[in-house]
C-alpha positions in Angstrom: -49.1 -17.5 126.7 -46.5 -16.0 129.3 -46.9 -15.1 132.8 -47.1 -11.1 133.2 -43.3 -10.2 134.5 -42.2 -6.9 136.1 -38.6 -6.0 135.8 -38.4 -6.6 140.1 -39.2 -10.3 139.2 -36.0 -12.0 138.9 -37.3 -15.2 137.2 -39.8 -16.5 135.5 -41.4 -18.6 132.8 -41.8 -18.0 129.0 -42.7 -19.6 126.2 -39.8 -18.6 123.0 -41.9 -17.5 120.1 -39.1 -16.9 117.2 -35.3 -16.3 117.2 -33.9 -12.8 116.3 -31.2 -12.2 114.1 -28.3 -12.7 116.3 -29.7 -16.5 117.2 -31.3 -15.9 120.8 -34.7 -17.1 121.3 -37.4 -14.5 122.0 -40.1 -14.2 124.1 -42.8 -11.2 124.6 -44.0 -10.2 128.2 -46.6 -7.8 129.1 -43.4 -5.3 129.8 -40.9 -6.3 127.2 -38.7 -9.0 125.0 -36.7 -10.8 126.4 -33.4 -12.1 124.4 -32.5 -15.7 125.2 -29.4 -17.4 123.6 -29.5 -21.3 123.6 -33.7 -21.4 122.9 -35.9 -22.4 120.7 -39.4 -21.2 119.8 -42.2 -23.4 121.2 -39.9 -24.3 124.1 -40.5 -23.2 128.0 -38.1 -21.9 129.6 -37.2 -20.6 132.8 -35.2 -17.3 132.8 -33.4 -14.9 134.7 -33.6 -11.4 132.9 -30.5 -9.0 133.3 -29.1 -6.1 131.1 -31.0 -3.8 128.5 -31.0 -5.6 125.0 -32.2 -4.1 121.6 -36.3 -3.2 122.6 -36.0 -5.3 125.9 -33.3 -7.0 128.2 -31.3 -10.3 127.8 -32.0 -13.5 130.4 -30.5 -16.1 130.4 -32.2 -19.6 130.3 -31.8 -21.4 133.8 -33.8 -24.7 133.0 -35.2 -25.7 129.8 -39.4 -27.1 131.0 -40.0 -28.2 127.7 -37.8 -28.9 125.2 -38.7 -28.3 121.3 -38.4 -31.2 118.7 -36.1 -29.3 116.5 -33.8 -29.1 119.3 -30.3 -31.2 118.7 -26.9 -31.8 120.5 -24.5 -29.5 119.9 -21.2 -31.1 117.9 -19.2 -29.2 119.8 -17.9 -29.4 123.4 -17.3 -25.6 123.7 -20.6 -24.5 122.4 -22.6 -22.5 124.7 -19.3 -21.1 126.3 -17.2 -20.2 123.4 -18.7 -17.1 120.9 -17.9 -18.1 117.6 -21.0 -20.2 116.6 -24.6 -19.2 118.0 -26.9 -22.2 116.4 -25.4 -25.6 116.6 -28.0 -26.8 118.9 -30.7 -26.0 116.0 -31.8 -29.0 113.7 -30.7 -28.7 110.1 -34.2 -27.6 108.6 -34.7 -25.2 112.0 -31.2 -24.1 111.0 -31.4 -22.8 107.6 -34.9 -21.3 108.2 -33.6 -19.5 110.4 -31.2 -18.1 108.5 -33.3 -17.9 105.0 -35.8 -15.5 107.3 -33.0 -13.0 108.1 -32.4 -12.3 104.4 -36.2 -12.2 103.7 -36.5 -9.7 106.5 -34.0 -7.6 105.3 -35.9 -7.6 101.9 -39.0 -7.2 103.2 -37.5 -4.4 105.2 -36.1 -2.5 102.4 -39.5 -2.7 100.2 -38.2 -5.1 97.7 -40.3 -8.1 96.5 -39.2 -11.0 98.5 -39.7 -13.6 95.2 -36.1 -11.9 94.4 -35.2 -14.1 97.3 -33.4 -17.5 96.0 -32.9 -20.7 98.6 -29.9 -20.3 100.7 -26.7 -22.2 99.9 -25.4 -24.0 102.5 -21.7 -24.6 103.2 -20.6 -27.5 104.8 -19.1 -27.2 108.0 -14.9 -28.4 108.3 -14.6 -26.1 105.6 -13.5 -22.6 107.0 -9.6 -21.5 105.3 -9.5 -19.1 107.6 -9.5 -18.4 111.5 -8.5 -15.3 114.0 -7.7 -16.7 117.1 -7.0 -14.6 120.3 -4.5 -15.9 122.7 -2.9 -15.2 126.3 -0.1 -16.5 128.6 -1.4 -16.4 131.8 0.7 -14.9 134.6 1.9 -17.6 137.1 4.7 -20.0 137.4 2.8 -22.6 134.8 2.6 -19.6 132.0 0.1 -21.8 130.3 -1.7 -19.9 127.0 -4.8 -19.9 126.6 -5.6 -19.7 122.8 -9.7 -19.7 121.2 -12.1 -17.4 120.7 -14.2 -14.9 123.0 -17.1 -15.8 124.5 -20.3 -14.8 124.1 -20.5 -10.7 124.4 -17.3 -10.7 126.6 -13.2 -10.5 126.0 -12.8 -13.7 127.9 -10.9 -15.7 125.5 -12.3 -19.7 125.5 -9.3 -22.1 125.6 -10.6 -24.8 122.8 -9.4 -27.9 121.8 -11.3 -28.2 118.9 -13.1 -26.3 116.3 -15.8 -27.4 113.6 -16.2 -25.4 111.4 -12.9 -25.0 110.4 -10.2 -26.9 107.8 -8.4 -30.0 109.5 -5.6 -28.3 108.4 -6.3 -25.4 110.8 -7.8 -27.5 113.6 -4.5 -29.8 113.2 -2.4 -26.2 114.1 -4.1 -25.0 117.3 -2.3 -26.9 119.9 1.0 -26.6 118.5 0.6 -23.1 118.5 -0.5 -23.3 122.4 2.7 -25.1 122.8 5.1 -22.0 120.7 3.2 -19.4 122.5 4.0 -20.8 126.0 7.5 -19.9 125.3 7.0 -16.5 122.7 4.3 -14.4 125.0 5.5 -13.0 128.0 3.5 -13.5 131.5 0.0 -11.4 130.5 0.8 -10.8 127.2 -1.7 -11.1 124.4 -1.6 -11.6 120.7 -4.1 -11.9 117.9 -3.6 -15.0 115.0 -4.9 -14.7 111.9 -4.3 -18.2 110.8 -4.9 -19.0 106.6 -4.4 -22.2 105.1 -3.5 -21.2 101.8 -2.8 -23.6 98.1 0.4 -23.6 99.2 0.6 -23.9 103.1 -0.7 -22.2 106.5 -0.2 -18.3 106.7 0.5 -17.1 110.0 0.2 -13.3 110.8 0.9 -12.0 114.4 -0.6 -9.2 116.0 0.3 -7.6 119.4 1.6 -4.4 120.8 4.9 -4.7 120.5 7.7 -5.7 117.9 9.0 -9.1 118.0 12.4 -9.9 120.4 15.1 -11.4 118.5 14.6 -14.8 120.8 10.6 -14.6 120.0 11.5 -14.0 116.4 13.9 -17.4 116.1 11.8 -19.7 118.1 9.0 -18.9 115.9 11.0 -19.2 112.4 12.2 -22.6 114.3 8.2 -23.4 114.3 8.0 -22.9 110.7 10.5 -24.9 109.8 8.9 -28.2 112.0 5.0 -27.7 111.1 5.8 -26.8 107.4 4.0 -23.6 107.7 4.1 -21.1 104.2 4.8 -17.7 106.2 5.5 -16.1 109.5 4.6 -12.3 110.2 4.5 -10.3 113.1 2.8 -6.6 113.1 2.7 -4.5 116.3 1.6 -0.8 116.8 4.8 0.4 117.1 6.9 -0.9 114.4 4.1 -2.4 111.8 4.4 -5.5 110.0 7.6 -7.5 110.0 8.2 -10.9 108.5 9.7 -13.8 110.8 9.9 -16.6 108.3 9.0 -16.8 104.5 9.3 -20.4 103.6 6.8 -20.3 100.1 5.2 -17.2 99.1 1.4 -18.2 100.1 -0.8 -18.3 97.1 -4.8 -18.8 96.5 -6.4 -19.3 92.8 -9.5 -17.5 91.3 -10.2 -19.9 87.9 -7.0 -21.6 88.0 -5.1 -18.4 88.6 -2.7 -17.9 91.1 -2.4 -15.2 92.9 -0.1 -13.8 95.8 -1.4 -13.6 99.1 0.0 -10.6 101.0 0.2 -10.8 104.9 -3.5 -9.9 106.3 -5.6 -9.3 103.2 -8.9 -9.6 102.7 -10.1 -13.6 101.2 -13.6 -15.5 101.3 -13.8 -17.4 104.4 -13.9 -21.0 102.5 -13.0 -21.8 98.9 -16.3 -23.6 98.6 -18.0 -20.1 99.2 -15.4 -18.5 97.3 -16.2 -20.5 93.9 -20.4 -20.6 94.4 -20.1 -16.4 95.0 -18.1 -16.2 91.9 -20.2 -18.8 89.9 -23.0 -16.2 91.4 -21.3 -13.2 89.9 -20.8 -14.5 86.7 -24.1 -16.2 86.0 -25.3 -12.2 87.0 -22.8 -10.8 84.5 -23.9 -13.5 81.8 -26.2 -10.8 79.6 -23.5 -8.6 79.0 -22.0 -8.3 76.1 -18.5 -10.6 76.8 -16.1 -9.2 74.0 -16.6 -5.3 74.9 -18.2 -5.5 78.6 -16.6 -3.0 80.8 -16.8 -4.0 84.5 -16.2 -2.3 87.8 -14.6 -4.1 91.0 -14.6 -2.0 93.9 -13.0 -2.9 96.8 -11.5 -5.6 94.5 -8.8 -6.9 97.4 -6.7 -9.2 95.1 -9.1 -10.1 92.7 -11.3 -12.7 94.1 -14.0 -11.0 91.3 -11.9 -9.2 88.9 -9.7 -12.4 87.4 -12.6 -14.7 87.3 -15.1 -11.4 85.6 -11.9 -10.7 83.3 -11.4 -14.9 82.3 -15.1 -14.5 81.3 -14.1 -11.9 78.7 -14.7 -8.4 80.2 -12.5 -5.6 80.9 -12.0 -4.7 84.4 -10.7 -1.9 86.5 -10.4 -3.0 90.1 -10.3 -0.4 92.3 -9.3 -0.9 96.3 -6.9 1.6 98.7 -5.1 -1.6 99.5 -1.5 -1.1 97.4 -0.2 -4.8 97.8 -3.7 -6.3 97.1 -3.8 -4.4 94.0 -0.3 -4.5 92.8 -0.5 -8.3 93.7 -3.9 -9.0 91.7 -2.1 -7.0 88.4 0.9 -9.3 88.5 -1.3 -12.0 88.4 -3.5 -10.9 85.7 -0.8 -10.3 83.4 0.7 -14.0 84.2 -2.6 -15.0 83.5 -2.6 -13.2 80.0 -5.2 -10.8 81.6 -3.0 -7.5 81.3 -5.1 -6.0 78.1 -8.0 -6.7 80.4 -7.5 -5.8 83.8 -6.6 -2.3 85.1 -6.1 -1.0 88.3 -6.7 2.0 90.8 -5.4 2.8 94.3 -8.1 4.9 95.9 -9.9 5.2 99.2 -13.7 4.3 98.3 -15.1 5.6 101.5 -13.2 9.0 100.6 -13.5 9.1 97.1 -16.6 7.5 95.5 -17.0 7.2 91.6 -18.8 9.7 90.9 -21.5 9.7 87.6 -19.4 10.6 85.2 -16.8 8.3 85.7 -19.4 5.5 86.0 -20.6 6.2 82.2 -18.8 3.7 80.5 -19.3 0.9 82.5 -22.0 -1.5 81.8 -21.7 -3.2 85.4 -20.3 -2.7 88.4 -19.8 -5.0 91.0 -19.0 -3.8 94.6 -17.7 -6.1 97.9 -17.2 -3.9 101.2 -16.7 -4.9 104.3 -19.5 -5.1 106.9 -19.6 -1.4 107.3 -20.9 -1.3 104.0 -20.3 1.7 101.3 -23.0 4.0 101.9 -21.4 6.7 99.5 -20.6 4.3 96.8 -24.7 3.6 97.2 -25.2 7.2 97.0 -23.5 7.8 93.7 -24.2 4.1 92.0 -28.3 5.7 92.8 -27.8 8.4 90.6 -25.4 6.7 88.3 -26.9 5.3 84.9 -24.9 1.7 84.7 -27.5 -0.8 83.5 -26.7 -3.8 86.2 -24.9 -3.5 89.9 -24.4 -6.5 91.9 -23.5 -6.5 95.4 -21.4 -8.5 97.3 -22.3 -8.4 101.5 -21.3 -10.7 104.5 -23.9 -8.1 106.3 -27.6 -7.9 106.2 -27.8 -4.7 108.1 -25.8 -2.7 106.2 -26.5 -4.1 102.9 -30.6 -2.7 103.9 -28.9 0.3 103.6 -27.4 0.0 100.8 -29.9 -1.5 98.6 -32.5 1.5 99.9 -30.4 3.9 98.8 -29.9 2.2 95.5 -33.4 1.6 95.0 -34.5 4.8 95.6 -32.0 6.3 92.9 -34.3 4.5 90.4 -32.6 0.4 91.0 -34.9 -3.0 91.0 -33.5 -5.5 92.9 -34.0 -8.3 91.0 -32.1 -11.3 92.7 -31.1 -12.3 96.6 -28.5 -15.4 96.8 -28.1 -15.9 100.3 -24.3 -18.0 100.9 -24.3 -19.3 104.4 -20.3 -19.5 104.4 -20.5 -18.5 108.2 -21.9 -22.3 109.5 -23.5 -21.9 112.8 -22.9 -18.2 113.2 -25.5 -15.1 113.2 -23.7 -14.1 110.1 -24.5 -14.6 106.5 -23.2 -13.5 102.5 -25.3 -12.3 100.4 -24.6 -11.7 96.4 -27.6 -9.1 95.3 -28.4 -7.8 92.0 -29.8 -4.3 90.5 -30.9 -3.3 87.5 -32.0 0.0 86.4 -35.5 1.2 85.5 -36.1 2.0 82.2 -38.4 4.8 82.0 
């Protein structure tokens, strides 16, 4: 199927037998794998191996021989160079095999019965609310900015034009931004953007080294004002966050509710996968008891989970170490009439797990980390005796973990919803559900 290759050959020819989990293709010599991004299995391909990969090394493909069927043209101009997407030059079927098989590895993986595993929910692209953009003024007499994303495995930042998966309203922003930054960065200076297009307007947080100058601060409140943007804010190492300009107080809505949006916290990458995970969450929740259901949110950010769990008739208690998250998701339950409902707790998760007996009187709990995961929270929900858990995880990897841990303290996994809110991308949701054995 392949020629034999020693690691003194510098090329050679292979035949891609399946992509991995990050999106290369892969293809098996007598000596090793070989990861190659920008393949597709069944195609021949010549290769130039370098660096150590995973249980091989990566190559990288010099000239496709024979192209596979399910291959398609990019919709981008900056894919292959820029970092963000790893798949656009799959077909659509190809596409969402692909990704379907990394969640049924992942189950498989963890010994679960892979007919938990429901059909993947596809969001469309053009859709993404919300983008972190890395930019830098290059030193010269032009100063021009380059402003994108990194490129594959590397901190050079890919000056792009354009964007698909993202909002129009966030495409629409990128080169007016290039323009403002050309006269806010300094020669060689750097800044991250996390850009949000909220109900109410774009969201623009800052971050670099140092505080803002009084000239940087003006020009940029004077960018507000002309592209209508919600909120300015600028955080550095040394002096933390600072607001620039605050215009409208950025809101989102969980089930109509509206809900304060402080600078830099935590939200769903699209609405569209927003309302499907919490559709997903409820519909798990459903054989509770509504009226006297007590329900645990950890790491419950604003309440993306607790307002639509407490609409539903539940009482909550959201638990996150995030104070203005929290303090912002309580003012918003009690506008909402939610206050009887809906408590909350500032506490580190990682630190400070619930621990058994303060998980007695729930009869759920629902937990959304980040991609680290919560291996401690597993730990004590394994040994806890809450009927139904239901996980929340934008990381396959860690969420293995997780669910072994949980499973092993007794847990069935009964349901896999894979949410594929990160188009294109290696990366995937997944909304998981546990129940415990009855002995």
């Amino acid at each position: 199927m392949v020629r034999k290759m020693r690691k003194s050959v510098s090329e050679c020819e292979v035949v891609i037998e399946y992509l991995g989990a990050n999106g290369d293709g892969i293809a098996a010599t007598e000596d090793e794998l070989l990861y190659i991004p920008m393949t597709l299995p069944g195609e021949k391909v010549r290769v130039k191996p370098s660096d150590a990969k995973g249980k091989g090394r990566s190559a990288k493909a010099l000239k496709i021989l024979e192209k596979s069927v399910n291959r398609v043209i990019p919709s981008c101009k900056h894919f292959g160079d820029c970092g963000g997407c790893s798949a656009q030059h799959l077909s659509k079927e190809t596409y969402l095999n692909w990704k379907q098989s990394i969640v049924l590895k992942t189950i498989e993986r963890i010994g679960a019965n892979r007919k938990c595993l429901e059909k993947i929910c596809l969001i469309p692209p053009r859709t993404r609310r919300r983008a972190e953009f890395s930019a830098l003024r290059i030193r010269g007499r032009n100063g021009r900015v380059v402003i994108g994303f990194h490129a594959r495995e590397s901190n050079r930042i890919v000056d792009i034009e354009e964007c698909k998966i993202l909002h129009p309203r966030l495409q629409n922003i990128i080169q007016p931004l290039r323009n403002i930054l050309e006269k806010v960065l300094e020669p060689s200076m750097k800044c991250d953007l996390l850009t949000t297009d909220t109900s109410i307007g774009i969201d623009l947080l800052i971050t670099t080294k140092s505080p803002p100058l009084p000239k940087q601060s003006l020009l940029l409140a004077n960018f507000a004002e002309e592209f209508d943007l919600a909120r300015v804010s600028w955080c550095s190492k040394l002096s933390g966050l600072e607001p620039i300009s605050l215009r409208r107080h950025p809101v989102v809505t969980f089930n109509g509710v509206g809900v304060a949006v402080p600078p830099g916290v935590f939200l769903q990458a699209s609405t569209q996968a927003e309302k499907l995970i919490i559709d997903i969450v409820i519909e798990n929740l459903a054989t509770l008891p509504k009226r006297r259901a007590h329900v645990a949110d950890l790491f419950s950010g604003i309440g993306t989970l607790t307002i639509p769990i407490a609409a539903a008739g539940a009482r909550v208690k959201a638990i996150d170490n995030n104070t203005e998250a929290i303090n912002s998701l309580l003012t918003a339950a009690g506008a909402a009439g939610f206050s009887g409902r809906v408590k909350v707790e500032n506490r580190n998760l990682f630190q400070r797990p619930l621990i058994p007996s303060e998980l007695k009187k729930y009869h759920a709990v629902v937990f959304d980390p980040p991609r680290s995961g919560a291996a401690a929270v597993a730990r004590n929900l394994s040994i806890s005796e809450v009927p139904l858990l239901i996980a929340v995880s934008c990381n396959p990897a860690t969420f293995a973990r997780d669910a072994s841990i949980i499973i092993s303290g007794g847990y069935t996994l009964n349901r896999v919803t894979p949410v594929d809110q990160f188009v294109y991308s290696k990366h995937i949701e997944l909304v998981a559900m546990f129940t415990k054995n009855k002995y």
